[in-house]
Structures are given as structure tokens and as C-alpha cells.
C-alpha positions as CSV (number, residue, x, y, z in Angstrom):
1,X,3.8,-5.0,18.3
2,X,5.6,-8.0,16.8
3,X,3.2,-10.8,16.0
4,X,0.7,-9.1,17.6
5,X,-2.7,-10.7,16.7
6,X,-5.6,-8.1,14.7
7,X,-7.3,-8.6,18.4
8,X,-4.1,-7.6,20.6
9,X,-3.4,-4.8,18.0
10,X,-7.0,-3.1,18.0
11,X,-6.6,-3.1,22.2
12,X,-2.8,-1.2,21.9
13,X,-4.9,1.2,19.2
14,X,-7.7,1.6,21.8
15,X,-5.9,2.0,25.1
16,X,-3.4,4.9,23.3
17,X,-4.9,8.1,21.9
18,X,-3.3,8.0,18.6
19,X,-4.2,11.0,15.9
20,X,-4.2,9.2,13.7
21,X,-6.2,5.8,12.2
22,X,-3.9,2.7,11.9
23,X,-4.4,-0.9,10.5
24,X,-4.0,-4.0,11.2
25,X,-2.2,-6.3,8.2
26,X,-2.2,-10.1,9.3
27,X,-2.0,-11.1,5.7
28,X,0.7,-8.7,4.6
29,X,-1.3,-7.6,2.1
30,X,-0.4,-3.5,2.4
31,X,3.5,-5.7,3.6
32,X,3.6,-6.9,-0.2
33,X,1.7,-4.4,-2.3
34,X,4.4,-1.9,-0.9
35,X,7.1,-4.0,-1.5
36,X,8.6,-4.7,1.8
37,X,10.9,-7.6,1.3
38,X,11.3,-10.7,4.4
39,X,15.2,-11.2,4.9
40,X,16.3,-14.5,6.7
41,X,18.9,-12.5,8.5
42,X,16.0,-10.7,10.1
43,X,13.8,-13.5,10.8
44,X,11.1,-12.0,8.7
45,X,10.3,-9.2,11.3
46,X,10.6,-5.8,9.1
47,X,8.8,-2.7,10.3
48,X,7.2,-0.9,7.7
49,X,5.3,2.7,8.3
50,X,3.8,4.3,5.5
51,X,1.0,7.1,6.1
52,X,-0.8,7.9,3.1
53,X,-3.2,10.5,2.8
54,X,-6.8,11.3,2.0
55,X,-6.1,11.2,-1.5
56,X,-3.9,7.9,-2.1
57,X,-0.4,9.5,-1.8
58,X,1.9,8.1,0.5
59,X,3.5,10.8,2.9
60,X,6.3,8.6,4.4
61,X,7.6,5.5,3.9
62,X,10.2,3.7,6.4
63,X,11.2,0.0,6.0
64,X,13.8,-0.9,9.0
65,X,16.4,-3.6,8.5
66,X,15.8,-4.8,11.8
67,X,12.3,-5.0,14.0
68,X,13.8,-2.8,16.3
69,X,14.7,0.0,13.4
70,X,11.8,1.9,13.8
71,X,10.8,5.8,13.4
72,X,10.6,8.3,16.2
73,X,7.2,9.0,17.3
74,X,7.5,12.6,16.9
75,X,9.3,12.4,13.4
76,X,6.6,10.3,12.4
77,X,3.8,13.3,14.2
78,X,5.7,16.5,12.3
79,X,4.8,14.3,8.6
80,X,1.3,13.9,9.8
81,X,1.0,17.6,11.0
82,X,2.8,18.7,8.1
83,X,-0.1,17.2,5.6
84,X,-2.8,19.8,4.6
85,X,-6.1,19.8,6.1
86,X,-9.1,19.5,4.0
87,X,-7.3,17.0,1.6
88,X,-10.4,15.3,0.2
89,X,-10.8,11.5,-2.0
């Protein structure tokens, strides 16, 4: 979802059942609060995954290299399945 638009984004979220919420960061404001750095060398496309939790902590972080240097779907499931239920703000 490379330079996807907040519009285009929303439409991918809606068409696949995901079990989880995601957002949209056209500003790279969640990019730059967690620190993830734009190299030249890979033309400013970084993925960046974090999944944080009910109460602020942040489960997983993965930054790739690369835009193609992403996690595996079901790695990415067994952190969400592995946080407790009931976690509350």
C-alpha cells in the first residue's frame, strides 16, 4: 500500500476482514514519533508495523530496510493473538 492515499487505504481496510483496527498516517506523524528514519537508498519507502495495545504499549515493532521487507501476516496474527483480552486504558 505504497503511497496509497487515506481514501484508497480505508477501501483495502474495508474490502479485507482485518481483526484488527489500522490507520492511516499521510503526515507521518505515528512515521516520526516512532522514529522511523527515510534513507535515500530506499527512496523514502520504509514499512513500519507497530501494534500497540489497549494500554499504550507497543507489542511489535518492525521497520524494513526496504518497502518490500515486510512481516508475515501470520507472524504479525500470533503477536495479536498472543496479547491478553480484557486489557483496558
Amino acid at each position: 500500500m505504497v503511497n496509497d492515499s487515506p481514501e484508497e487505504a480505508r477501501a483495502y481496510f474495508g474490502r479485507n476482514a482485518l481483526p484488527y483496527p489500522c490507520a492511516c498516517d499521510p503526515d507521518h506523524d505515528v512515521y516520526d514519533a516512532y522514529g522511523v528514519a527515510s534513507k535515500l537508498a530506499s527512496l523514502g519507502q520504509r514499512p513500519g508495523l507497530f501494534i500497540v495495545d489497549a494500554e499504550g504499549i507497543v507489542r511489535y515493532a518492525h521497520i524494513g530496510r526496504q518497502q518490500w521487507e515486510i512481516p508475515d501476516n501470520e507472524d504479525v496474527l500470533e503477536v495479536c493473538r498472543s496479547i491478553p483480552c480484557g486489557v483496558t486504558p
